[in-house]
Structure formats: C-alpha cells, structure tokens
C-alpha positions as CSV (number, residue, x, y, z in Angstrom):
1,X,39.1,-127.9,14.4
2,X,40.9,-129.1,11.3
3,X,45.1,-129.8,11.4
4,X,47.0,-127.0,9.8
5,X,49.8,-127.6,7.6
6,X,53.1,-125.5,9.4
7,X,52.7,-123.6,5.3
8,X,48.9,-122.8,6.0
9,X,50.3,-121.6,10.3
10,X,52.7,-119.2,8.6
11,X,50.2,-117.6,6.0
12,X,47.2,-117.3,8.6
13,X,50.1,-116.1,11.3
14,X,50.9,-113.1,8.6
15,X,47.3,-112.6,8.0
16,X,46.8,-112.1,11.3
17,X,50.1,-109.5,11.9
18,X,48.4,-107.9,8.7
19,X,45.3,-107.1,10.6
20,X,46.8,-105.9,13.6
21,X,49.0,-103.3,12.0
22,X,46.1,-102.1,10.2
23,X,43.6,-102.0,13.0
24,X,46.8,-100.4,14.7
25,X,46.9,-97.7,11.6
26,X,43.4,-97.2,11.6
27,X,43.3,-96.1,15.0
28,X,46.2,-94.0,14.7
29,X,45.3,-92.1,11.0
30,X,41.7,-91.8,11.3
31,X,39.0,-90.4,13.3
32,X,38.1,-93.9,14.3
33,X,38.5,-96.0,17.6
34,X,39.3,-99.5,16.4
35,X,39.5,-103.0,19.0
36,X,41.4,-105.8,17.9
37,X,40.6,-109.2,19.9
38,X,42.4,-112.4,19.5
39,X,41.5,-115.1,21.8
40,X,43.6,-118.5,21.3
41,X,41.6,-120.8,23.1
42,X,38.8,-120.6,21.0
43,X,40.6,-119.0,18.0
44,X,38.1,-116.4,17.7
45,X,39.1,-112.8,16.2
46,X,37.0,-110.1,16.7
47,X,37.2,-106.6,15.3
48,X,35.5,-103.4,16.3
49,X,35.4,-100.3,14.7
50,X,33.6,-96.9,17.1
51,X,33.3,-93.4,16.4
52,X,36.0,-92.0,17.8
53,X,38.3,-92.5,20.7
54,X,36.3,-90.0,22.5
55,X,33.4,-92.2,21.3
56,X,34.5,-95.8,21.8
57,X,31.1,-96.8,23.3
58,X,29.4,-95.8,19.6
59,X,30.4,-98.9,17.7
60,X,29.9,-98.4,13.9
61,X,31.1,-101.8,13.1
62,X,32.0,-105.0,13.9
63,X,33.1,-108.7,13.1
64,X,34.4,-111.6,14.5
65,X,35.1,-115.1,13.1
66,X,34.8,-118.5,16.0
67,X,37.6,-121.4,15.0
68,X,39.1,-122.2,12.3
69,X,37.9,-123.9,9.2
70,X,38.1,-123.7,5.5
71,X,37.2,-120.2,5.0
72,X,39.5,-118.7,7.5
73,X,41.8,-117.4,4.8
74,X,39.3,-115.8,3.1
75,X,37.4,-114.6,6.0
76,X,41.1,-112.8,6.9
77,X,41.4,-111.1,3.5
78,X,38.3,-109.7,3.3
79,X,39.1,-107.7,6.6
80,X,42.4,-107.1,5.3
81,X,40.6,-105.3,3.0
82,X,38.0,-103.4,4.2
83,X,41.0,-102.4,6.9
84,X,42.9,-100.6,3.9
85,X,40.2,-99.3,2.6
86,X,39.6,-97.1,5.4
87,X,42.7,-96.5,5.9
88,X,43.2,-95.0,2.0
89,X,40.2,-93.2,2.0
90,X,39.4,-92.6,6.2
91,X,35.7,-93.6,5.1
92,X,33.8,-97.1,6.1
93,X,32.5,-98.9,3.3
94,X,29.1,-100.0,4.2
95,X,28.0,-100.9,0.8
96,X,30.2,-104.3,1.1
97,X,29.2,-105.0,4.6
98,X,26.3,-107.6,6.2
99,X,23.3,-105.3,7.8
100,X,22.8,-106.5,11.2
101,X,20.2,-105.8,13.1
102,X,19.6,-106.7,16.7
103,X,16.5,-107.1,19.2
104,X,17.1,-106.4,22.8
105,X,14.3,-107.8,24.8
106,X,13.8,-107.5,28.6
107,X,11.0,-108.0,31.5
108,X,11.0,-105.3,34.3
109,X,9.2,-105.4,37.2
C-alpha cells in the first residue's frame, strides 16, 4: 500500500465523511436500506444498497473497493455521486453501474 501525503489523508478522510452522511441520508429520505462498511485493517469500503428497511435481505446494489492505490480518489467520487443522485431523485441509476452477475454452485448429497 502506497504512503499518503498528510494533504492526500485529509481529502480521502473528507471523502470518506462524505459518503457516510450520504449513505446516512439515503437511508433516512428514501425507501432504501443502505450498509456502510469501513474496515481499517484492510482499508476496504464497502457499500450496500436493499430494498427497503423492511427488505434489507433484497440487496439492489453493491460496491466495495480493497486498499488503497491510485484510483482511490476517484473510486470515492464516483460513489459520491451515484450517492446524491439517489438522494435528488430517490431512484438508482443502473444505467452507470457494472452488471454483475454471480454463479452459486453446490454438491448435495
């Protein structure tokens, strides 16, 4: 993981308080359950976005972002972003998000 200049701490630390009052706002103005993860000891960030609080098992989104390297600033505004723009508009833009699509496998027996 690269050395930070204390400059580059203070903007990612804002960044970062950004994101939580927004996922904070989120939850609290729209329809949406949202899950805001930080953990320091592998600096990953990890965002959830679920149907509803009554609904917090249907996940309708998701990110998260391991360490830190050069793209971490703009990793954090893009979900700065996509953060107000649900908030403005209490709608997920899936149009600018990655499709994901997952294959659960398992043996029974």
């Amino acid at each position: 993981m690269q050395k930070l200049t204390a400059k580059e701490k203070a903007k990612r630390a804002k960044m970062m308080a950004e994101i939580g009052y927004l996922a904070y706002a989120v939850n609290a103005e729209t329809e949406y359950c949202v899950f805001f993860e930080y953990a320091g000891h592998v600096d990953l960030i990890r965002i959830d976005i679920c149907a509803s609080k009554d609904d917090y098992n249907s996940k309708l989104a998701s990110t998260e972002h391991y360490r830190s390297d050069g793209s971490r600033d703009a990793w954090l505004q893009s979900k700065i972003t996509h953060l107000k723009h649900i908030l403005e508009t209490h709608e997920i833009d899936y149009g600018r998000m990655k499709r994901v699509v997952y294959e659960v496998a398992s043996h029974q027996f």
